[in-house]
N, CA, C and O atoms as CSV, one atom per row, in Angstrom:
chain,resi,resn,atom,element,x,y,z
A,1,UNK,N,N,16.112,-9.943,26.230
A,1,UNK,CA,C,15.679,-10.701,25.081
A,1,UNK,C,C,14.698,-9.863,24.267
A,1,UNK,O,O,13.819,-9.208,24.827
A,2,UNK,N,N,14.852,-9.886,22.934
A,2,UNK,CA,C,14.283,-8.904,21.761
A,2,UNK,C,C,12.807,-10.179,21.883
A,2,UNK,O,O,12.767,-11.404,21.998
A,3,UNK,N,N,11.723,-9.052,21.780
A,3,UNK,CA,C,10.275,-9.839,21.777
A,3,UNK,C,C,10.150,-9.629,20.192
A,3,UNK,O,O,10.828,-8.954,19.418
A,4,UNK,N,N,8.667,-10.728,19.927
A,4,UNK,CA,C,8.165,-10.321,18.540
A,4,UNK,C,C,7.731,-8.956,18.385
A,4,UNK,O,O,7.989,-8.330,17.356
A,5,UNK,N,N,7.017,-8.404,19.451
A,5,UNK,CA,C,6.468,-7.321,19.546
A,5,UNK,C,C,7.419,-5.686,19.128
A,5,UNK,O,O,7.087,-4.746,18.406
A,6,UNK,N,N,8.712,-5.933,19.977
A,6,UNK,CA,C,9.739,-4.899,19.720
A,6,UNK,C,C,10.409,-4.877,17.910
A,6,UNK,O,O,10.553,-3.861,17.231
A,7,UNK,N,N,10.759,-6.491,17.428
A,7,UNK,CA,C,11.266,-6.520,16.331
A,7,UNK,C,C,9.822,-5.889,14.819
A,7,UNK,O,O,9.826,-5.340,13.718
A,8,UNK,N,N,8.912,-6.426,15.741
A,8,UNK,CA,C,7.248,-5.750,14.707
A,8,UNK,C,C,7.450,-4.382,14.448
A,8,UNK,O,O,7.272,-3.788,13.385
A,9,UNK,N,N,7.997,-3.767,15.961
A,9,UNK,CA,C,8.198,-1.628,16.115
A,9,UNK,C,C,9.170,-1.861,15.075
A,9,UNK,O,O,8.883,-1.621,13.902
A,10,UNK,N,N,10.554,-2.412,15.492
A,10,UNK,CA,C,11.382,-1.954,14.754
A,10,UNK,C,C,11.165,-1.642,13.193
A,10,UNK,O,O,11.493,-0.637,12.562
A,11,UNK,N,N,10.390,-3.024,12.682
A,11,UNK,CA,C,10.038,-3.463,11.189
A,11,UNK,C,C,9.769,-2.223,10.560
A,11,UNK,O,O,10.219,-1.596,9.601
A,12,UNK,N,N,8.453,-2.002,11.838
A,12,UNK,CA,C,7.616,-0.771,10.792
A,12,UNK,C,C,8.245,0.746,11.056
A,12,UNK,O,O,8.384,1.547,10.132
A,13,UNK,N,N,8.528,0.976,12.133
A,13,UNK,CA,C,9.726,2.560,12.088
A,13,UNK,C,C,10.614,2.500,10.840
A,13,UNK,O,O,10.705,3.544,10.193
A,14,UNK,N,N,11.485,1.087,10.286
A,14,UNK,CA,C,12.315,1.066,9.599
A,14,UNK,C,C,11.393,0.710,7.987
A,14,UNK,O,O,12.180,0.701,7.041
A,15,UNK,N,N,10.430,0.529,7.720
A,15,UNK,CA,C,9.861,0.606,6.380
A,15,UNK,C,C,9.688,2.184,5.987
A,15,UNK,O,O,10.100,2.873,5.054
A,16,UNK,N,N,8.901,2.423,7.119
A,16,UNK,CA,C,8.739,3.997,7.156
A,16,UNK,C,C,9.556,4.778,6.326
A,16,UNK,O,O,9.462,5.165,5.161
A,17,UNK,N,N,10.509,4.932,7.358
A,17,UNK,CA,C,11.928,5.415,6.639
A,17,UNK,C,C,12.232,5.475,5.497
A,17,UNK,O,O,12.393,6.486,4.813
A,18,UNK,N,N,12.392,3.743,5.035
A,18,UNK,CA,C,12.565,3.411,3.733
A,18,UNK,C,C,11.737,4.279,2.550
A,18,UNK,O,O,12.209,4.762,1.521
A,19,UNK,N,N,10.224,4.323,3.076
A,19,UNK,CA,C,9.242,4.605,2.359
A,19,UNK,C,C,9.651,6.510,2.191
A,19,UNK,O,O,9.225,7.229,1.288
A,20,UNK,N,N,10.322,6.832,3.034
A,20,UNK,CA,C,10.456,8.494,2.858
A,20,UNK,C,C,11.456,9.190,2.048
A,20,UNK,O,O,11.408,10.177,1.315
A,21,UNK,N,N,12.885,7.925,2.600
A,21,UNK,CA,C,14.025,8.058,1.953
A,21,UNK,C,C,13.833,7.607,-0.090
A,21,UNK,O,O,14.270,8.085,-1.137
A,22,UNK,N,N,12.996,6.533,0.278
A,22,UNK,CA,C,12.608,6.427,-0.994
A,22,UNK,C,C,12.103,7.572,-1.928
A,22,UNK,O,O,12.659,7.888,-2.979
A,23,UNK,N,N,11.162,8.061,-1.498
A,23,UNK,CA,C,10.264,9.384,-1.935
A,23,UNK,C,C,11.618,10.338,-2.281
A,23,UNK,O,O,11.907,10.668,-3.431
A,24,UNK,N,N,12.219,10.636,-1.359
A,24,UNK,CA,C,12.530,11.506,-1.654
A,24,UNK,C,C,13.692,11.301,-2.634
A,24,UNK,O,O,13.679,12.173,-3.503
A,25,UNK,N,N,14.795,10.328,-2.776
A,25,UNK,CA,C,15.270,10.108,-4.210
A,25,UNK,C,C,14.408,9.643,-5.364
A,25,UNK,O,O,14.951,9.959,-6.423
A,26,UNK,N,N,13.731,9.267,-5.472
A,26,UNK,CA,C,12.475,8.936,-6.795
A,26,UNK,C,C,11.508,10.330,-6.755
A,26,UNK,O,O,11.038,10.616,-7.856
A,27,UNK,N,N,11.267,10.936,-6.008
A,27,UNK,CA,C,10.850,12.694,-6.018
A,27,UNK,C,C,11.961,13.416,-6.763
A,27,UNK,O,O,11.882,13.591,-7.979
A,28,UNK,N,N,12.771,13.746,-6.199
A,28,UNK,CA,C,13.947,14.089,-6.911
A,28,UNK,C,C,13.873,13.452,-8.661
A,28,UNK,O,O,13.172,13.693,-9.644
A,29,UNK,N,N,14.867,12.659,-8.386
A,29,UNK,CA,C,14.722,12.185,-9.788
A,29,UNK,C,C,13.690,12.527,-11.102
A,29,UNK,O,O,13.930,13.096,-12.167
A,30,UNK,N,N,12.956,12.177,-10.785
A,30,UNK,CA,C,11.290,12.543,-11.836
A,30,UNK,C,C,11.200,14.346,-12.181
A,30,UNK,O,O,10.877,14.936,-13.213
A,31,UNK,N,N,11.608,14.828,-10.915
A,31,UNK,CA,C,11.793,15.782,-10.957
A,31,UNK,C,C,12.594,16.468,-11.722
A,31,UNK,O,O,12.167,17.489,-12.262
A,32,UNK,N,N,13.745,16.093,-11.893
A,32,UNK,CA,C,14.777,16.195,-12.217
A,32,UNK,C,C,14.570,16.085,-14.193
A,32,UNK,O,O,14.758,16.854,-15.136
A,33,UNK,N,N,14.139,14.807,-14.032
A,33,UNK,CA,C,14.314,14.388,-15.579
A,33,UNK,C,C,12.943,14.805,-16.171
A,33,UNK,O,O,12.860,14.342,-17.308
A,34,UNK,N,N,11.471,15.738,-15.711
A,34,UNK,CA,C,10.918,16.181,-16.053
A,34,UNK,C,C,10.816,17.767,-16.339
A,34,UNK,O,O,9.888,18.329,-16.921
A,35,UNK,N,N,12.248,18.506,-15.675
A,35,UNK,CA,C,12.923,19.327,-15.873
A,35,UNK,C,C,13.636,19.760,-16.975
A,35,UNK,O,O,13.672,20.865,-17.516
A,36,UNK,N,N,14.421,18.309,-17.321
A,36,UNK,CA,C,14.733,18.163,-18.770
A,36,UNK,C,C,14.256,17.594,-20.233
A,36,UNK,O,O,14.609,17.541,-21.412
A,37,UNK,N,N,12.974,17.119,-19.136
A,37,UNK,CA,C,12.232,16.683,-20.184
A,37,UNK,C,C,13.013,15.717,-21.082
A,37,UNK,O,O,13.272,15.810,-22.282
A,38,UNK,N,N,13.384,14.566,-20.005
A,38,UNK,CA,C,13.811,13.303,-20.552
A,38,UNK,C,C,13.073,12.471,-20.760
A,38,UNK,O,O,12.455,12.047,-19.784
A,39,UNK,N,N,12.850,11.973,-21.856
A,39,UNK,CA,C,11.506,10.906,-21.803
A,39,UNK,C,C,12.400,9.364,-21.657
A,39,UNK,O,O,11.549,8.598,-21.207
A,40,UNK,N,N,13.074,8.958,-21.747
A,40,UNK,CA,C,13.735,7.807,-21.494
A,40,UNK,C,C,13.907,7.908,-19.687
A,40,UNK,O,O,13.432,7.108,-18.881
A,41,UNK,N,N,14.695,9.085,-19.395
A,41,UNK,CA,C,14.729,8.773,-17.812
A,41,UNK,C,C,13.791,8.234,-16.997
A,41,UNK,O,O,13.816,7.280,-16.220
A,42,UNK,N,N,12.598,9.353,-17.449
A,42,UNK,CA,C,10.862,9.942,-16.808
A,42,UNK,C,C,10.369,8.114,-17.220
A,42,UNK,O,O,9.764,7.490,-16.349
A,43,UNK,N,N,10.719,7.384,-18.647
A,43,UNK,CA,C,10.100,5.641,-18.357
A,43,UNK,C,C,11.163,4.591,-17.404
A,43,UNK,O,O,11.017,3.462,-16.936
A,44,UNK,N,N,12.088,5.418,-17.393
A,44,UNK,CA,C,13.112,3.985,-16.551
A,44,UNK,C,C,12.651,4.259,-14.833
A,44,UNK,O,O,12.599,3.356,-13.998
A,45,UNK,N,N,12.376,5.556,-14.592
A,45,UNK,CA,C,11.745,6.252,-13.346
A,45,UNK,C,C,10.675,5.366,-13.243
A,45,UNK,O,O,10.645,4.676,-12.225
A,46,UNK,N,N,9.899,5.245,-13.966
A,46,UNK,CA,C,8.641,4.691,-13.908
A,46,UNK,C,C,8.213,3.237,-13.117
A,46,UNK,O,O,7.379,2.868,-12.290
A,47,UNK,N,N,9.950,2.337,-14.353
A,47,UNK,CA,C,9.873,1.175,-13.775
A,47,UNK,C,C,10.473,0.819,-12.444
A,47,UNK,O,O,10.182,-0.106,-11.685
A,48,UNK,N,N,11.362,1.750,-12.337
A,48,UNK,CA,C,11.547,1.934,-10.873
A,48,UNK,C,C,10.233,2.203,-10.016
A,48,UNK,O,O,9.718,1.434,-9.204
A,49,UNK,N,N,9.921,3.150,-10.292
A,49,UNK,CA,C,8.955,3.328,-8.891
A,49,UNK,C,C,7.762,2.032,-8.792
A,49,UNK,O,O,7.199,1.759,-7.732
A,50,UNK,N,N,7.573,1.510,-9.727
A,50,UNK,CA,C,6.937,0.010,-9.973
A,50,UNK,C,C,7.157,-0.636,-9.060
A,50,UNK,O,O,6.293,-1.131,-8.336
A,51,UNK,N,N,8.616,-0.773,-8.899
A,51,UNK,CA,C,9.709,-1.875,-8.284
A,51,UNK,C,C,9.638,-1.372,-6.830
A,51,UNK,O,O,9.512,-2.131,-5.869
A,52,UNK,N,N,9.721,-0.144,-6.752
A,52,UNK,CA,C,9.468,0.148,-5.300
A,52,UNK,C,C,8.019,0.236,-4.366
A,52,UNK,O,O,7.794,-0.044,-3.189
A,53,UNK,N,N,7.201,0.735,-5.417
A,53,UNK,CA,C,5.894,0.518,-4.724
A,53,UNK,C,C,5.564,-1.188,-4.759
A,53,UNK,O,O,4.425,-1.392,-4.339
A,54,UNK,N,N,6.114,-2.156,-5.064
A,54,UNK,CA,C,5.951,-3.614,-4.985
A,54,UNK,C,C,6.358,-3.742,-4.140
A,54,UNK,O,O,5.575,-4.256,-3.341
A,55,UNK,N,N,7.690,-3.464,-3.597
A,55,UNK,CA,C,8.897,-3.723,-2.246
A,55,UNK,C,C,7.808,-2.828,-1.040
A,55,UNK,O,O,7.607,-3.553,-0.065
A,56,UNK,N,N,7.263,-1.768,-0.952
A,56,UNK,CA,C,6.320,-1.205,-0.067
A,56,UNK,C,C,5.148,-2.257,0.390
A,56,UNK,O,O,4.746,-2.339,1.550
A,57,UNK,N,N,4.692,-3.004,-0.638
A,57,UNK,CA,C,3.395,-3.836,-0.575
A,57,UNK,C,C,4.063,-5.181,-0.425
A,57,UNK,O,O,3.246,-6.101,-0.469
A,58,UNK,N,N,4.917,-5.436,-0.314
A,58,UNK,CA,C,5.359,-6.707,0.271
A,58,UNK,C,C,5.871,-6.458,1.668
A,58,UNK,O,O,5.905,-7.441,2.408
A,59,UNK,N,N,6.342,-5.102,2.224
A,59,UNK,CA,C,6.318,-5.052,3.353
A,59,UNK,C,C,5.523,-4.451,4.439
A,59,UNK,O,O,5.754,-4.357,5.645
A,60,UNK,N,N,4.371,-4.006,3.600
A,60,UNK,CA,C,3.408,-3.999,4.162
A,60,UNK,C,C,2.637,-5.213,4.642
A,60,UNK,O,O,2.046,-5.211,5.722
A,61,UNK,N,N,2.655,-6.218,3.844
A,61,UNK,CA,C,1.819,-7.386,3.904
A,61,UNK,C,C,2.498,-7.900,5.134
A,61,UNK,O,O,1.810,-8.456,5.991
A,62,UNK,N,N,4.070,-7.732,5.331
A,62,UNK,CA,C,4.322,-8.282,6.725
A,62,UNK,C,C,4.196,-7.616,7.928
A,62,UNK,O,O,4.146,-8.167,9.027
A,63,UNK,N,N,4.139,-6.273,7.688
A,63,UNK,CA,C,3.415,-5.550,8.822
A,63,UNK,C,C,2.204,-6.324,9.498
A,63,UNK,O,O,2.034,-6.795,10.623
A,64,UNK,N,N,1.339,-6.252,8.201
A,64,UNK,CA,C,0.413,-6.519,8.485
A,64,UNK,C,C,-0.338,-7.909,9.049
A,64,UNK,O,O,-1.386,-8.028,9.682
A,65,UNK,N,N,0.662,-8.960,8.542
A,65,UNK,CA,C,0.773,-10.123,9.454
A,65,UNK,C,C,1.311,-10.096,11.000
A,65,UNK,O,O,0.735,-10.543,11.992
A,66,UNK,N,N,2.449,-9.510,10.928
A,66,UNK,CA,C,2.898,-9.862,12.084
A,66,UNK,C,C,2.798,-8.047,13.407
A,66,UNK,O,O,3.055,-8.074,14.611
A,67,UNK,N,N,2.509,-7.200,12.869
A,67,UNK,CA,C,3.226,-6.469,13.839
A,67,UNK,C,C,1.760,-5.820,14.411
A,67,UNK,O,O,2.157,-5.419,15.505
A,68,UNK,N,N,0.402,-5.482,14.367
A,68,UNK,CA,C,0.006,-5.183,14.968
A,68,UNK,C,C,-0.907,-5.751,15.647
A,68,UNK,O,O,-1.762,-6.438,15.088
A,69,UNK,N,N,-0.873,-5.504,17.381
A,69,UNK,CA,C,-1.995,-5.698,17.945
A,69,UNK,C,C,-3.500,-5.505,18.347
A,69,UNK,O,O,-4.134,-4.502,18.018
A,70,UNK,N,N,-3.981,-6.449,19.020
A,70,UNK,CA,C,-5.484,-5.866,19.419
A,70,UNK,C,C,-5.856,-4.876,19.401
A,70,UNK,O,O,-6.816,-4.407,18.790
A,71,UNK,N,N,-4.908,-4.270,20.294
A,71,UNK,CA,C,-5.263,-3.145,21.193
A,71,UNK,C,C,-5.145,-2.128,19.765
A,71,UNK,O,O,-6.076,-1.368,19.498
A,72,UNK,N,N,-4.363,-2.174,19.212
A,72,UNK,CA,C,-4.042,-1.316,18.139
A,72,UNK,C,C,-4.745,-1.130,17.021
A,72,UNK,O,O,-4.417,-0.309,16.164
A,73,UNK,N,N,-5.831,-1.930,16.943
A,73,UNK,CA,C,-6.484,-2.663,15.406
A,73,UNK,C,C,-7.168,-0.751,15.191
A,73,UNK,O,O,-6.920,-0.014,14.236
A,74,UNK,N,N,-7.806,-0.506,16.099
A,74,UNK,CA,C,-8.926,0.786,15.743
A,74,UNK,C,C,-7.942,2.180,15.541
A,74,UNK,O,O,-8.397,2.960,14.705
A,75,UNK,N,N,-6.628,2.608,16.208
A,75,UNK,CA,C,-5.967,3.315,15.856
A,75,UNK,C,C,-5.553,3.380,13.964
A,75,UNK,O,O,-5.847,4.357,13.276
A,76,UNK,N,N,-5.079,2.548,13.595
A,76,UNK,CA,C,-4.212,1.608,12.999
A,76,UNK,C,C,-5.060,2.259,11.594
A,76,UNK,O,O,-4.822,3.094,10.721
A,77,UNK,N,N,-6.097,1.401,11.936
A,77,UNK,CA,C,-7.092,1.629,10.731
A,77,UNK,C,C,-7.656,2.780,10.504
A,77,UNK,O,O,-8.073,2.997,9.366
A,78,UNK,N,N,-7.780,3.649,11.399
A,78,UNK,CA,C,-8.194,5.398,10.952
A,78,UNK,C,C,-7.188,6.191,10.713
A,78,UNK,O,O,-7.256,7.269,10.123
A,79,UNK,N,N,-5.882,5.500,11.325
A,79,UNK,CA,C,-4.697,6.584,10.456
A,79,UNK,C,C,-4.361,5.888,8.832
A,79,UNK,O,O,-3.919,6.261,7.746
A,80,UNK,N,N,-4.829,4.791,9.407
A,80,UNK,CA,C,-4.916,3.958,6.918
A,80,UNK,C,C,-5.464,4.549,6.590
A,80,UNK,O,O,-4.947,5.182,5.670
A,81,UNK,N,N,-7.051,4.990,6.951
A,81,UNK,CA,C,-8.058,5.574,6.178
A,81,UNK,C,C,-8.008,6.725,5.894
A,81,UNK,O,O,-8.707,7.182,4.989
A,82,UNK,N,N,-6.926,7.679,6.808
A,82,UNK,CA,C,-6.695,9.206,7.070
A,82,UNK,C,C,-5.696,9.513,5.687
A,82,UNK,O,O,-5.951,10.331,4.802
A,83,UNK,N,N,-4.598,8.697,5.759
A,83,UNK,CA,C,-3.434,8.150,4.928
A,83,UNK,C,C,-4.066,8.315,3.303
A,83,UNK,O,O,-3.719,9.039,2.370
A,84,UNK,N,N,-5.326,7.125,3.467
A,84,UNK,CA,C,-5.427,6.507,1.800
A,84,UNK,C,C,-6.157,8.056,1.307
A,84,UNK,O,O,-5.975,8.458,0.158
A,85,UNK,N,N,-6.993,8.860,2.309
A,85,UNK,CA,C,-7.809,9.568,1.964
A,85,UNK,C,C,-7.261,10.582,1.389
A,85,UNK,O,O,-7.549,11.163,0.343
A,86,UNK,N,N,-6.337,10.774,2.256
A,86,UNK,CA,C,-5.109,12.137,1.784
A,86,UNK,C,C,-4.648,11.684,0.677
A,86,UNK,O,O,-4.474,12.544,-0.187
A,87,UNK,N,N,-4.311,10.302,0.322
A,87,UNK,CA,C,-3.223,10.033,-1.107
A,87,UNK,C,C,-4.416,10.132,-2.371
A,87,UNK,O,O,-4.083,10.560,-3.476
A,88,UNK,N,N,-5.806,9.699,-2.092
A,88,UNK,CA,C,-6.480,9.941,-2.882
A,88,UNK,C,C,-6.563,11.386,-3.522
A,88,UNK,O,O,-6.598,11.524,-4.745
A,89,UNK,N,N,-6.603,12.835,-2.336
A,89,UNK,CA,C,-6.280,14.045,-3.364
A,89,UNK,C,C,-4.895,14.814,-3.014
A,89,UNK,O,O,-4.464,15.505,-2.091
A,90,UNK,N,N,-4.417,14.289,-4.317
A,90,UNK,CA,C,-3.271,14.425,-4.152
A,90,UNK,C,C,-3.420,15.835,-4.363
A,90,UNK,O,O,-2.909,16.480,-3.447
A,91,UNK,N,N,-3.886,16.451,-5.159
A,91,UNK,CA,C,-3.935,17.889,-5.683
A,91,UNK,C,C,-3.956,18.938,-4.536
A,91,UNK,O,O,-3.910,20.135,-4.822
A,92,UNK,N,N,-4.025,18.512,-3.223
A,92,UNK,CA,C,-3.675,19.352,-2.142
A,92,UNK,C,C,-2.486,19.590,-2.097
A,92,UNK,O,O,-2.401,20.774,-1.773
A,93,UNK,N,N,-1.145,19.020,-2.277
A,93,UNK,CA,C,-0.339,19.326,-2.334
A,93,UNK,C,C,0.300,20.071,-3.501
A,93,UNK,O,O,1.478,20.371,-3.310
A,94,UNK,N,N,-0.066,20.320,-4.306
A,94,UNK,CA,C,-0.413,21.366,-5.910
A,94,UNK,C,C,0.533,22.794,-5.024
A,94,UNK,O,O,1.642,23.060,-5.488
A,95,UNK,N,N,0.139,23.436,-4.074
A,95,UNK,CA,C,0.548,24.795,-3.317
A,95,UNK,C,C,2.308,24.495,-2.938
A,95,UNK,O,O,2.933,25.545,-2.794
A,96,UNK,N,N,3.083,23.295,-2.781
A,96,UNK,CA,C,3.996,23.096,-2.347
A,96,UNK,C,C,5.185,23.857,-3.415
A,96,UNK,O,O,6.225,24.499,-3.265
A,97,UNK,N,N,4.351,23.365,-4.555
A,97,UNK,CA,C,5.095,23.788,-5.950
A,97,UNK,C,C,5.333,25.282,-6.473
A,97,UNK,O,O,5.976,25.751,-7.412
A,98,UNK,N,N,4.567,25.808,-5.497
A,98,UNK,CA,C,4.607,27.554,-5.520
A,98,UNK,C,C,5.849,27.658,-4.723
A,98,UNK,O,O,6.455,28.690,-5.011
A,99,UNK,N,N,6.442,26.930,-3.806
A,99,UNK,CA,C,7.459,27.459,-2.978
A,99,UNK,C,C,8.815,26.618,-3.722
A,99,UNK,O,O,9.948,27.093,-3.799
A,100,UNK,N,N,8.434,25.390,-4.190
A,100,UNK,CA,C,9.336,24.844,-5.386
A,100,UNK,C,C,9.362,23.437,-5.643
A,100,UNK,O,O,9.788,22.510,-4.953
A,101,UNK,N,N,8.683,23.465,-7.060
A,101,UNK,CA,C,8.624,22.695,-7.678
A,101,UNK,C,C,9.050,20.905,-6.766
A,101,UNK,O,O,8.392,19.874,-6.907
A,102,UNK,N,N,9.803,21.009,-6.245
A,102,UNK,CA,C,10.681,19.793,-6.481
A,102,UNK,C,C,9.690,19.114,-4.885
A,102,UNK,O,O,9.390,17.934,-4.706
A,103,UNK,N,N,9.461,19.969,-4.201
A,103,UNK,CA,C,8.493,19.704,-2.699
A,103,UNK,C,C,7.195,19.048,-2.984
A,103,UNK,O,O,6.559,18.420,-2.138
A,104,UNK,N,N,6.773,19.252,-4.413
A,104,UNK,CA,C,5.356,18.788,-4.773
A,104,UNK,C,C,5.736,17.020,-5.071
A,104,UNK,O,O,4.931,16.219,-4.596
A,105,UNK,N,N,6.767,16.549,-5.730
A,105,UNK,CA,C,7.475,15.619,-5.824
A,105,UNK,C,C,8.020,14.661,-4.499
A,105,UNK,O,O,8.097,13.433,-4.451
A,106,UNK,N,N,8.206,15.202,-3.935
A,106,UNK,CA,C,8.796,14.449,-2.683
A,106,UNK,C,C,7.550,14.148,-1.585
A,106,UNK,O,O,7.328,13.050,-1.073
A,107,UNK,N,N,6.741,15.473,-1.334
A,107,UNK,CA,C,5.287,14.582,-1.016
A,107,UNK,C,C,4.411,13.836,-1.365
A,107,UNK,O,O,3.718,13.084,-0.680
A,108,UNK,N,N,4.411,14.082,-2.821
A,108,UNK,CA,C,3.636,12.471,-3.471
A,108,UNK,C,C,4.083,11.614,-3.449
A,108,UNK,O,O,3.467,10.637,-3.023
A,109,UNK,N,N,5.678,11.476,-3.991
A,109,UNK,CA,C,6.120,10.066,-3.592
A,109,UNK,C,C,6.419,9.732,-2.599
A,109,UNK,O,O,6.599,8.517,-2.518
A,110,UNK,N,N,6.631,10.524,-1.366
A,110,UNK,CA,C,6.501,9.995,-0.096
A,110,UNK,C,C,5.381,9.535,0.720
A,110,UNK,O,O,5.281,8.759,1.670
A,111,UNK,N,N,4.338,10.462,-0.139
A,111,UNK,CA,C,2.931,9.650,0.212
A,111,UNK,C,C,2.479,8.525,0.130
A,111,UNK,O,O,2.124,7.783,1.047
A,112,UNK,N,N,2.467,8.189,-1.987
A,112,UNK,CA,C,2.424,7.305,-2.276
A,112,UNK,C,C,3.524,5.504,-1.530
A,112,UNK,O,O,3.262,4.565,-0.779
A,113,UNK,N,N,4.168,5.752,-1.979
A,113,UNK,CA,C,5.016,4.962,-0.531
A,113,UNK,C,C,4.596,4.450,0.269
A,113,UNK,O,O,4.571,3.223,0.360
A,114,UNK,N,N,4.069,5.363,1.212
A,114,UNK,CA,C,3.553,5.272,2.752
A,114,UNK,C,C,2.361,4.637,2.364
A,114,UNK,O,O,2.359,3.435,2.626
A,115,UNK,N,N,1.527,4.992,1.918
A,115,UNK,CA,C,0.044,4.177,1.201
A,115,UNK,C,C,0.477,2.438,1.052
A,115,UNK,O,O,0.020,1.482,1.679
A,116,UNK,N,N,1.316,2.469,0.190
A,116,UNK,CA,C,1.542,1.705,-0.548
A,116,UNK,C,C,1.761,0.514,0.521
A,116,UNK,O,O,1.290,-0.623,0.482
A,117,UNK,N,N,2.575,1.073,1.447
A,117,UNK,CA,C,3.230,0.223,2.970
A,117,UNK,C,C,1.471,0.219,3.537
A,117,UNK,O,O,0.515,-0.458,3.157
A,118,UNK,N,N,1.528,0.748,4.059
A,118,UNK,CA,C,0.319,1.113,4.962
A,118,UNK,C,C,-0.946,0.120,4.415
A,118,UNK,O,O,-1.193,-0.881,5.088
A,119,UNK,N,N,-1.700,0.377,3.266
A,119,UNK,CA,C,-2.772,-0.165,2.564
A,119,UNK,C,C,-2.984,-2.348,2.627
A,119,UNK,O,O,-3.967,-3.048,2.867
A,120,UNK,N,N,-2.123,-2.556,2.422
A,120,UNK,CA,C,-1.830,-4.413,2.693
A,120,UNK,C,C,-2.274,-4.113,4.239
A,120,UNK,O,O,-3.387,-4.232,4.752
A,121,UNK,N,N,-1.040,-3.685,4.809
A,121,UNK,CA,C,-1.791,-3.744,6.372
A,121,UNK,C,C,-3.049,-3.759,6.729
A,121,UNK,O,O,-3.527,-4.655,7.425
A,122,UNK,N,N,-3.788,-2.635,6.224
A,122,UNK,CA,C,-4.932,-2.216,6.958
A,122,UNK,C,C,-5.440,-2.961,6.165
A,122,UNK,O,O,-6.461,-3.236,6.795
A,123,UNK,N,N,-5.536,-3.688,4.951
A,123,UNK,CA,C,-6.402,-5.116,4.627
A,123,UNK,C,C,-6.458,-6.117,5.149
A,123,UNK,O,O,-7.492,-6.783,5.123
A,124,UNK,N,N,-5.168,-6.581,5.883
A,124,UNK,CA,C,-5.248,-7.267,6.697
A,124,UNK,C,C,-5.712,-7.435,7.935
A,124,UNK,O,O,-6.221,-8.474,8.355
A,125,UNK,N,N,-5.529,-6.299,8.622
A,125,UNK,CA,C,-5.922,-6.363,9.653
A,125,UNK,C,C,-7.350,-6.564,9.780
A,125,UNK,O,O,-7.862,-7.490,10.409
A,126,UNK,N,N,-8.178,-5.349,8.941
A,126,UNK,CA,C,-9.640,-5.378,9.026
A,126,UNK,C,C,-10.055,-6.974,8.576
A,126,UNK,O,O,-10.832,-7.568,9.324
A,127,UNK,N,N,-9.519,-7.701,7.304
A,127,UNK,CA,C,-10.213,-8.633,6.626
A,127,UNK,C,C,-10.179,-9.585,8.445
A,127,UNK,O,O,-11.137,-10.258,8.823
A,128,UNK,N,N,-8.668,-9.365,9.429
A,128,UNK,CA,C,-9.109,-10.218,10.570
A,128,UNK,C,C,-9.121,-9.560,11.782
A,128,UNK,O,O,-8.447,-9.766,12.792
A,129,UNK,N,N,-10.149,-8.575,11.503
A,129,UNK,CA,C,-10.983,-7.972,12.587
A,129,UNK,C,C,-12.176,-8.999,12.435
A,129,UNK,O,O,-12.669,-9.847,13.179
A,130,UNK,N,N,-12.424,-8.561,11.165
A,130,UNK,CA,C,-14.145,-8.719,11.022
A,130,UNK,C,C,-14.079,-10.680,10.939
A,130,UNK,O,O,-15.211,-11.163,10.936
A,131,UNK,N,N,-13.276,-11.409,10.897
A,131,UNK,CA,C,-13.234,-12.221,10.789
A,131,UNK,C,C,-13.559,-12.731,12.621
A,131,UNK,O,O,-14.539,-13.363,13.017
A,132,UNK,N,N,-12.784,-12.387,13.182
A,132,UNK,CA,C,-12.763,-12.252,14.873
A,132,UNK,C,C,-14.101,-11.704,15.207
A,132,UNK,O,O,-14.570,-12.260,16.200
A,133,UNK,N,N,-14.936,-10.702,14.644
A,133,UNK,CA,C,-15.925,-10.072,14.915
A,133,UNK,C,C,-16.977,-11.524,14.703
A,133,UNK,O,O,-17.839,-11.874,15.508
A,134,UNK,N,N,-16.649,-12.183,13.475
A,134,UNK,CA,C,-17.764,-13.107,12.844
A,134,UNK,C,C,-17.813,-14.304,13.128
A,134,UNK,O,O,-18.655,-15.055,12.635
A,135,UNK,N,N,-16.781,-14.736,14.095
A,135,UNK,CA,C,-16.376,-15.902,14.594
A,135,UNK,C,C,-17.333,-15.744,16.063
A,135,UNK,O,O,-18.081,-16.650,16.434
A,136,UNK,N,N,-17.178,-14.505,16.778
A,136,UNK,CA,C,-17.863,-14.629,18.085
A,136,UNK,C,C,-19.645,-14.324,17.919
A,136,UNK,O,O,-20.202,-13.696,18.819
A,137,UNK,N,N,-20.246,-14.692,17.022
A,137,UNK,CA,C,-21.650,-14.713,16.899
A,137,UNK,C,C,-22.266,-16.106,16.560
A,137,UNK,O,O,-23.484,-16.228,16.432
C-alpha cells in the first residue's frame, strides 16, 4: 500500500523534474528568440514563463502542505535558503556563457523554477515551525 509519505517523495522528485525540463525548453527558447532578436517571441516567452513560474508556486504550496516532515523541517529550510541565496546572484552564472551562450539560459531558468517550487514550501513550513515553536510556551 502507497503511504502519504511515498506519494509526498514522489510529488516532489516529479515537480523537480518538471521544474528542469521546464528550464530547459523556456532557456532554450528565450535564447533562441534573443538570438534573433524577436521581440514578439522574447513577450509571448515572457507570458509563458509567468504561466510557469505560477504552476511552480502552486506546486510548491502543495509540497509544502503536504510532503514534508518533522524530522525534515531544518534540512529543508537551509537547502531553501542555500537555493533562494544562489537565485538571488544570478550573475554567478554570467561564466557559463563563455562556454555558450545558451548554458547561461538554462541555469537561470532552471534555477528560477526550482526557487519558484521550493520558496511556498519553505514559507510554509517555517510560518508552521514557528507556529509549533509558539504554541509550546
Amino acid at each position: 500500500m502507497v503511504t502519504l509519505e511515498e506519494i509526498a517523495e514522489y510529488a516532489f522528485m516529479s515537480f523537480v523534474v518538471i521544474a528542469v525540463i521546464a528550464g530547459l525548453a523556456i532557456g532554450s527558447s528565450v535564447y533562441l528568440a534573443s538570438e534573433d532578436a524577436d521581440v514578439q517571441r522574447l513577450a509571448d516567452l515572457e507570458d509563458i514563463n509567468g504561466y510557469v513560474t505560477l504552476a511552480m508556486l502552486v506546486l510548491g504550496i502543495v509540497v509544502g502542505l503536504i510532503s514534508i516532515t518533522a524530522k525534515e523541517v531544518g534540512p529543508f529550510l537551509v537547502a531553501a535558503i542555500a537555493l533562494m541565496v544562489t537565485r538571488v546572484g544570478l550573475d554567478v552564472w554570467e561564466p557559463l556563457s563563455k562556454v555558450h551562450d545558451v548554458l547561461y539560459y538554462w541555469a537561470v531558468y532552471i534555477l528560477n523554477y526550482i526557487v519558484a517550487f521550493v520558496a511556498p514550501a519553505a514559507v510554509i513550513i517555517a510560518v508552521r515551525s514557528v507556529w509549533v515553536l509558539a504554541r509550546k510556551k
